[in-house]
C-alpha positions as CSV (number, residue, x, y, z in Angstrom):
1,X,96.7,73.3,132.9
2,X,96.3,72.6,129.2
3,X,99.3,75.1,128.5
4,X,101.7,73.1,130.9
5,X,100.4,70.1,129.4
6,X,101.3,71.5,125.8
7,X,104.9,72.3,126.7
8,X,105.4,69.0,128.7
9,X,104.3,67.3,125.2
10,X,106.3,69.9,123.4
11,X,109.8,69.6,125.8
12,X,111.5,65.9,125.9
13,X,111.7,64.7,129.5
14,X,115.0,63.9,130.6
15,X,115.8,60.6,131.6
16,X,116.0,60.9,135.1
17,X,112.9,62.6,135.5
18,X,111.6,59.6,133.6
19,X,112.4,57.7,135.9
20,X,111.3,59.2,138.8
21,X,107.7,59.2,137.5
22,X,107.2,55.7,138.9
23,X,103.6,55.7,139.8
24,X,102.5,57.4,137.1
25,X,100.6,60.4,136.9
26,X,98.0,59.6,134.9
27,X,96.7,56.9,137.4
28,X,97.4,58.9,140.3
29,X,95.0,61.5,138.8
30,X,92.7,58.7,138.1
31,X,92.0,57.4,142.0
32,X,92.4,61.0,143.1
33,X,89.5,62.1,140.9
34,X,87.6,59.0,142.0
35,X,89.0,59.3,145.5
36,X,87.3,63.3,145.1
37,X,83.9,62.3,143.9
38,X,83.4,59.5,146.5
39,X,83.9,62.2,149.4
40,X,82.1,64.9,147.6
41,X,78.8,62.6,147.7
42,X,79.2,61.4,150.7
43,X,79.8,64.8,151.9
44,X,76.7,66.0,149.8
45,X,74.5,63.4,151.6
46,X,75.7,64.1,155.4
47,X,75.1,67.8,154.3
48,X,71.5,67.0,153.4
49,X,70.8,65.2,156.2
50,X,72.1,67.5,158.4
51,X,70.1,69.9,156.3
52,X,66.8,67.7,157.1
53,X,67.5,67.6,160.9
54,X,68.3,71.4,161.5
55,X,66.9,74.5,160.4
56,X,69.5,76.9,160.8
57,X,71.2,80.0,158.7
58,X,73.7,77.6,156.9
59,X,73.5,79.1,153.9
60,X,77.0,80.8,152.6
61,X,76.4,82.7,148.8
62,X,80.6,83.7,149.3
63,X,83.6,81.8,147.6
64,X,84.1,78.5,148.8
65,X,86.4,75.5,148.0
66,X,83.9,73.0,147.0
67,X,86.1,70.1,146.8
68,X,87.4,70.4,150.3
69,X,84.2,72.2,152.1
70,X,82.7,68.6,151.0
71,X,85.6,66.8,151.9
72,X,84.8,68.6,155.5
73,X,81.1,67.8,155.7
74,X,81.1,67.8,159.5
75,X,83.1,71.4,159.3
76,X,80.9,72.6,156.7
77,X,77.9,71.9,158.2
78,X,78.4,70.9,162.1
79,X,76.4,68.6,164.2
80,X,74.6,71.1,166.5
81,X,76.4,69.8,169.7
82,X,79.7,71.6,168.4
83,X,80.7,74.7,170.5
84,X,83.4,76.6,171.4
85,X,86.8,77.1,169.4
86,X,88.6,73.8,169.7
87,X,91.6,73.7,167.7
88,X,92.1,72.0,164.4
89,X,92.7,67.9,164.9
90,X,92.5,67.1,160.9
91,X,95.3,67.3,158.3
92,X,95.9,64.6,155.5
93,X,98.9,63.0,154.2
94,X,97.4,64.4,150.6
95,X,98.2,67.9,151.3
96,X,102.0,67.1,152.4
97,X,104.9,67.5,149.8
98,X,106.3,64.6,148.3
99,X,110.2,64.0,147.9
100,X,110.5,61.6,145.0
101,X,113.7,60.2,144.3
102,X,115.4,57.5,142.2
103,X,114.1,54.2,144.2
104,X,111.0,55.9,146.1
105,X,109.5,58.7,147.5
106,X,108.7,60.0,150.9
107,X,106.3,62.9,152.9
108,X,105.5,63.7,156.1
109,X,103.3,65.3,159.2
110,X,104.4,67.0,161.8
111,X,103.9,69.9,164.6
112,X,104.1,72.4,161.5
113,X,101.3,70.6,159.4
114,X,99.6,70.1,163.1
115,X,100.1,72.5,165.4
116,X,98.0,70.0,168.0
117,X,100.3,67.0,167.6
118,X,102.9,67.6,169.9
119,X,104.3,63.8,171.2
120,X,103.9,62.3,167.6
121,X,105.2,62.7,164.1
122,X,104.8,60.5,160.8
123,X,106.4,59.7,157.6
124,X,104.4,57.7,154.2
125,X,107.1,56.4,152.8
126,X,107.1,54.2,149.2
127,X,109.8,52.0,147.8
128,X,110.6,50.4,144.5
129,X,111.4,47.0,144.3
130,X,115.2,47.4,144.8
131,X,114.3,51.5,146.3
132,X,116.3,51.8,149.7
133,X,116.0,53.7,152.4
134,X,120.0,54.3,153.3
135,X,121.4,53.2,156.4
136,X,120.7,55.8,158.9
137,X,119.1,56.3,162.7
138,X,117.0,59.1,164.1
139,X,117.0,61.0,167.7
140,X,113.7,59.4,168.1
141,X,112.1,56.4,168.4
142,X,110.6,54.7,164.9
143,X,107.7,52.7,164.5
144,X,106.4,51.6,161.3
145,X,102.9,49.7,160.1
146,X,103.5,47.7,156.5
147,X,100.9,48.9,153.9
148,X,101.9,47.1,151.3
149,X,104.1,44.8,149.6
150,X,106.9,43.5,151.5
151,X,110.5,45.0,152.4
152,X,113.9,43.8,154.2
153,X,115.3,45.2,157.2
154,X,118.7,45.5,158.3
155,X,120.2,46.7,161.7
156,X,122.3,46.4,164.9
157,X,121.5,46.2,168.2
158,X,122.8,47.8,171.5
159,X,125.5,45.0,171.6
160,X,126.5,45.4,167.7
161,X,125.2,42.2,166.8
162,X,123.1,41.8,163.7
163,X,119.7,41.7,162.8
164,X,118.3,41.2,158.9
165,X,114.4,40.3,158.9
166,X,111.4,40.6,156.1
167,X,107.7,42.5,156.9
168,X,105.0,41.7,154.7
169,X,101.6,43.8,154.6
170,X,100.3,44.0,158.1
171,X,103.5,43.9,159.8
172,X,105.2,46.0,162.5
173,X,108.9,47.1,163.2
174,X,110.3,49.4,165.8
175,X,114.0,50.7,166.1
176,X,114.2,52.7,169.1
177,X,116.6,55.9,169.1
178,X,120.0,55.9,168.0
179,X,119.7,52.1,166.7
180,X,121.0,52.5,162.8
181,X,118.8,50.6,160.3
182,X,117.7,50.3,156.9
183,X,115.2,49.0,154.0
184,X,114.6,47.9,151.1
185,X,112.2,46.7,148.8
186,X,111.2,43.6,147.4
187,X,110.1,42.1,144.4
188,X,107.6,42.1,142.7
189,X,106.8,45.9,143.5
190,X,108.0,46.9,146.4
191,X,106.5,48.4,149.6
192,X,104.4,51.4,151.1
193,X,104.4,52.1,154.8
194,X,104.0,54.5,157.6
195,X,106.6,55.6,159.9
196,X,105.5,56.9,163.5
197,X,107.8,58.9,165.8
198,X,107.2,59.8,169.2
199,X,108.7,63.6,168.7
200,X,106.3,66.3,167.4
201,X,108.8,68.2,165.9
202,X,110.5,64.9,163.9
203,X,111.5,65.6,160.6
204,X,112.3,62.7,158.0
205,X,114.7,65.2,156.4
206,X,116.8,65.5,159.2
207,X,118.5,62.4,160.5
208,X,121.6,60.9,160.7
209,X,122.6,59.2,156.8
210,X,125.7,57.0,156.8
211,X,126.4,59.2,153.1
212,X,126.2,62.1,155.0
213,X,128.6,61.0,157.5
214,X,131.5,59.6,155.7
215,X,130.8,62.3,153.1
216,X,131.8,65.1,156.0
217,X,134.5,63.6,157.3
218,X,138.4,63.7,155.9
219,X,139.2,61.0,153.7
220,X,142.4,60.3,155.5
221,X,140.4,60.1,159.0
222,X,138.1,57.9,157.3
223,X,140.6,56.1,156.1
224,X,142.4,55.7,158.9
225,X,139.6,54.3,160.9
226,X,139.3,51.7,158.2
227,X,142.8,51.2,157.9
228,X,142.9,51.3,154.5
229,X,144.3,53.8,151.8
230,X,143.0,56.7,151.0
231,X,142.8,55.8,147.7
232,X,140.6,52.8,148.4
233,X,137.3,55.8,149.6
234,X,137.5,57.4,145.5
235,X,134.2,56.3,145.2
236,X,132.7,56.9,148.0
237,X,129.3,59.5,147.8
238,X,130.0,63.6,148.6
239,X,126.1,63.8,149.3
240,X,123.1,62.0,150.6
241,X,121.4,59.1,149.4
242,X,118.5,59.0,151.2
243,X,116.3,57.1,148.8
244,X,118.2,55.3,145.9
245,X,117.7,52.6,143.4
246,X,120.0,49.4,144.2
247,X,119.4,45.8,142.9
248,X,117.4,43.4,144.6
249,X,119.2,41.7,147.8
250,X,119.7,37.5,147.7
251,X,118.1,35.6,149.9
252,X,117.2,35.9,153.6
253,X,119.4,33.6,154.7
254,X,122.4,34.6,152.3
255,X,121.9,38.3,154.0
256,X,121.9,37.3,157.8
257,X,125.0,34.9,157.3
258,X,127.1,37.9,155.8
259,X,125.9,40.4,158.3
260,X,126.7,38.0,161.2
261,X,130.1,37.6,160.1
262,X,131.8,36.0,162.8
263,X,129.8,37.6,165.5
264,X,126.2,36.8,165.7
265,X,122.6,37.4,165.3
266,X,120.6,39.5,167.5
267,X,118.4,38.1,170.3
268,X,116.0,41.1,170.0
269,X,112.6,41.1,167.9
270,X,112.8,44.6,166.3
271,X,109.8,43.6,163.9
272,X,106.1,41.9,164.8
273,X,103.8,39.6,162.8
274,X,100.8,41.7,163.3
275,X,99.4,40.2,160.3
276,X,99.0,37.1,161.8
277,X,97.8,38.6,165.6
278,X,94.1,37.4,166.6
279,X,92.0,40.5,167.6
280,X,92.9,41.8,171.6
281,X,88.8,42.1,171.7
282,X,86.5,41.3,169.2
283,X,82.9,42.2,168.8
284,X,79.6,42.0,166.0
285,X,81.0,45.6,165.2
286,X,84.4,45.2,164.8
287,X,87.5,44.8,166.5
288,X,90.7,46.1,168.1
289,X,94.6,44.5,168.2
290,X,96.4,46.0,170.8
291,X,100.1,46.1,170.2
292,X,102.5,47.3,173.3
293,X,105.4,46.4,175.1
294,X,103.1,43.7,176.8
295,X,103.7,41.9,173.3
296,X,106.2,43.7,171.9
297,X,108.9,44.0,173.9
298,X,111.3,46.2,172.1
299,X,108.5,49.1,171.7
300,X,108.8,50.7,175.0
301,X,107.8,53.9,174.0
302,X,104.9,53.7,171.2
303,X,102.0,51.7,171.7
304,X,99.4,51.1,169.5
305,X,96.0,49.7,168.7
306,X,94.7,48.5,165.1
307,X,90.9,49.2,165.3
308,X,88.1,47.8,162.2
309,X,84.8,49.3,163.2
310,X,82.1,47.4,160.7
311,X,79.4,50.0,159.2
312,X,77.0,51.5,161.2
313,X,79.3,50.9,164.3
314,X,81.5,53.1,166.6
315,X,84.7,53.4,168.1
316,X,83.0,54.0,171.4
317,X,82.8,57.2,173.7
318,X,86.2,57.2,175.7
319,X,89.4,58.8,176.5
320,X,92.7,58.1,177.3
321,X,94.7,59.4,180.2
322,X,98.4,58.8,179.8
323,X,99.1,59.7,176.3
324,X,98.3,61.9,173.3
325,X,96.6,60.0,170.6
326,X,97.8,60.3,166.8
327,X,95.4,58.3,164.2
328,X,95.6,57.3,160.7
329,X,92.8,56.4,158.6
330,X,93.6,53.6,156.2
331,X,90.1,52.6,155.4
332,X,86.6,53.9,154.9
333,X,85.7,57.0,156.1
334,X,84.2,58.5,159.4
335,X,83.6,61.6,161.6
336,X,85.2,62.1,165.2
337,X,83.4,64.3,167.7
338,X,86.6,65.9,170.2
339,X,85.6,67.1,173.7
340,X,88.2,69.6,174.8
341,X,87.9,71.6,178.5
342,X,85.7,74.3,179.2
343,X,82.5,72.3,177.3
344,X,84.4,73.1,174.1
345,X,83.7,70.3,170.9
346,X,84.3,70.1,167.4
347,X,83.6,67.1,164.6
348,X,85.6,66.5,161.8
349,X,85.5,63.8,158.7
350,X,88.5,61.3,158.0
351,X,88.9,59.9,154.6
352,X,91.8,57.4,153.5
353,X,95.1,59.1,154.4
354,X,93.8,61.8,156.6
355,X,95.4,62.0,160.3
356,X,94.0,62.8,163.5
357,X,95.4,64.1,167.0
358,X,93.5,63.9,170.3
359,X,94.7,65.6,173.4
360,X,95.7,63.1,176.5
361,X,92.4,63.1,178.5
362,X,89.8,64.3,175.6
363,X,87.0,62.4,175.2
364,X,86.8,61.6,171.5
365,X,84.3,58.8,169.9
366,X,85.1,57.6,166.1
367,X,82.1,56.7,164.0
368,X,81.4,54.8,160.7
369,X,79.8,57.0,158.1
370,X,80.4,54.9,155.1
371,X,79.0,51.8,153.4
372,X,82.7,49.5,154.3
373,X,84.7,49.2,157.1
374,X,86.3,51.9,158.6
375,X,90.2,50.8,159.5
376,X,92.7,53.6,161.4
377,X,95.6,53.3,163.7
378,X,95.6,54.8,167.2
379,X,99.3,55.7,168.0
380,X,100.6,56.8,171.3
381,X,103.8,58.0,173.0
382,X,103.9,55.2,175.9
383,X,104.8,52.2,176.9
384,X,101.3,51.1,177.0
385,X,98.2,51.1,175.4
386,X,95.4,52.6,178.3
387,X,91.7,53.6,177.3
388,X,88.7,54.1,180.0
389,X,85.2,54.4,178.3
390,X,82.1,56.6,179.5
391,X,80.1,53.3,179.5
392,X,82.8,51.7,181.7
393,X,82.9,54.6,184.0
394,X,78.8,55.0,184.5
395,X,78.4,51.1,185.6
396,X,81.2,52.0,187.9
397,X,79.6,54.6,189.8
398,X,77.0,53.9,192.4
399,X,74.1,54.1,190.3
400,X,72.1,56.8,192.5
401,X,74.7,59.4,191.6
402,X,74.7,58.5,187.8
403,X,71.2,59.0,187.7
404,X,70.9,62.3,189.8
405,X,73.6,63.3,187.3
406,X,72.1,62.4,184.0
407,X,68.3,62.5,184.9
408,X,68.0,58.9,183.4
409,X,65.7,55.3,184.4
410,X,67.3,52.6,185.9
411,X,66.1,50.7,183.1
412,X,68.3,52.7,180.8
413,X,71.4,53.0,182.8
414,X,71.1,49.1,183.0
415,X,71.5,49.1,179.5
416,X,74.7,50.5,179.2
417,X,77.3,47.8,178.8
418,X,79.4,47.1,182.0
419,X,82.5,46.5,180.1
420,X,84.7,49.1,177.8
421,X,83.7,46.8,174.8
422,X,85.5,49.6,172.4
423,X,83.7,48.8,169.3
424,X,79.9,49.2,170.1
425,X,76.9,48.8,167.0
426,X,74.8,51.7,165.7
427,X,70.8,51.4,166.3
């Protein structure tokens, strides 16, 4: 490491490459190390207790990637309850490749990083203020959170009229298939957000660029179609933009007049104020915003929930039975417990980043391990959001059989909460 630092001292960086370096490494370096010895105490101190609570042969005197065993407490050193060889449900937008251009940068997570996630991919994508994402549209549906900063969007609907909007932190869009789009940064830095696709195999790096498309075609066809000389297209890109620096846009209203030319604006709401949405169910422990076609029309295949679960509390026991669930951790940290067929289960730790994939019809419970709130998306490849809980489904069983099943009092089954509250405390 000190040698490459040496020669990148040594060797003048090129101007382009200058500019790239946007975030700067130095502070990335920074919060990772930081980021590193947060969850490598944390880690430390699950370990121990886990250590305390069980006397078993966890000892292992061979290599080992410290940074990452500790990173993986609840791998390293499993809750007892684990059995059986359930697949891998963990990866992290940290491990992924990033693409950094002039104007942003972009990675992604799919079936290759996640050989589980089959109905959903995603993309963490960054933009200067300025940066745009060119005008382009996938083969599958895209739905995006806002992480920060804000960012306008262009597109056309179904009927070619047009649509120009601005998301702020918090904020939702969704362009289903085939409908072309773009965005862009604002001032003063830009925007960061997460882009969910209800393919598996998506890839951000293969979709259809309005560069690309124009670039591959004759200049007299294109020409033609414009009905304009050929002469007029010299400038025109012979390769993809994808990302690219541009200057900042004029105002809202300046944008949606020139886009609606003399046709008009769009009657459909491809973006939602999330940021402003009351809870769907709120509890002592936290809370949950449901977003689906039931408020968000235009999403009719990705539904969502935004759950906070305060510390100490729990995402509680449940399952869902008509989707896959894809999850993103944007806050805190926590462990998830999956319960696959065959009395197969596995636990897992989720730091800021880090993705998760549950099965349709696994039971799965996500709890708080930290000292703040823990904050992750729930994703899904439908049209809406449906959860049943084990609490739910033991009040709604005649309580004889519940208790022949599970040997318990009437006293304690009463204790169970009747409804799926979704966020439940710790004792």
């Amino acid at each position: 490491m000190e040698k490459v630092e040496q020669e990148m001292k040594e060797t003048p960086e090129p101007a382009e490459v200058s500019r790239r370096r946007f975030l700067g490494a130095g502070s990335v370096a920074a919060i990772v190390g930081a980021a590193e010895l947060t969850a490598m105490a944390s880690g430390q101190q699950a370990a121990d207790t886990r250590k305390a609570e069980h006397d078993r042969s966890e000892s292992n005197p061979g290599p080992e990637n410290q940074g990452l065993a500790a990173l993986s407490a609840d791998s390293e050193l499993p809750p007892a309850t684990d059995h059986g060889d359930t697949p891998t449900f963990w990866t992290s937008f940290a491990l992924a490749r990033r693409r950094i251009e002039e104007g942003g940068w972009a990675r992604q997570t799919n079936v290759k990083d996640l050989p589980i996630a089959k109905e959903i991919a995603a993309v963490n994508m960054r933009l200067t203020s300025g940066g745009v994402r060119e005008l382009h549209w996938h083969a599958a549906a895209e739905w995006s959170l806002m992480l920060n900063g804000s960012a306008r969007l262009t597109a056309i609907d179904t009927e070619g009229n047009a649509y120009v909007n601005d998301v702020g932190k918090g904020d939702l869009w969704y362009f289903p298939a085939g409908v072309p789009h773009s965005i862009q940064g604002l001032g003063p830095d830009g925007c960061e957000f997460l882009l969910v696709f209800d393919d598996g195999t998506f890839s951000e790096f293969d979709t259809t660029l309005v560069s690309d498309w124009t670039a591959r075609t004759p200049r007299e066809v294109l020409a033609k179609n414009w009905g304009v000389p050929v002469s007029a297209l010299a400038g025109m890109p012979t390769e993809e933009l994808y990302i690219f620096q541009a200057e900042l846009p004029g105002s809202l209203e300046e944008d949606r007049r020139a886009a609606r030319g003399r046709g008009k604006l769009t009657e459909v709401a491809f973006d939602f104020k999330a940021s402003t949405m009351p809870a769907t169910l709120h509890t002592p422990s936290g809370e949950v915003r449901v977003i689906d076609s039931r408020n968000f029309p235009v999403s009719t295949n990705i539904a969502a929930a935004l759950v906070r679960v305060r510390p100490g509390g729990m995402r509680e026991l449940h399952w869902h039975p008509n989707a896959d669930e894809w999850q993103y951790y944007i806050e805190g940290q926590g462990r998830m417990t999956l319960f696959a067929n065959g009395g197969k289960a596995r636990t897992m730790t989720f730091h800021l980043g880090d993705v998760g994939y549950v099965p349709r019809t696994f039971g799965h419970y996500i709890e708080n391990t930290g000292t703040t709130d823990l904050v992750f998306l729930e994703m899904f490849k439908a049209n809406r959001y449906v959860d049943l809980s084990l609490s739910q489904w033991m009040r709604r069983t005649p309580p004889k059989l519940v208790k022949e099943h599970l040997k318990i009092s009437e006293e304690t089954l009463q204790a169970i909460p009747e409804a799926n509250e979704r966020v439940v405390p710790g004792k």
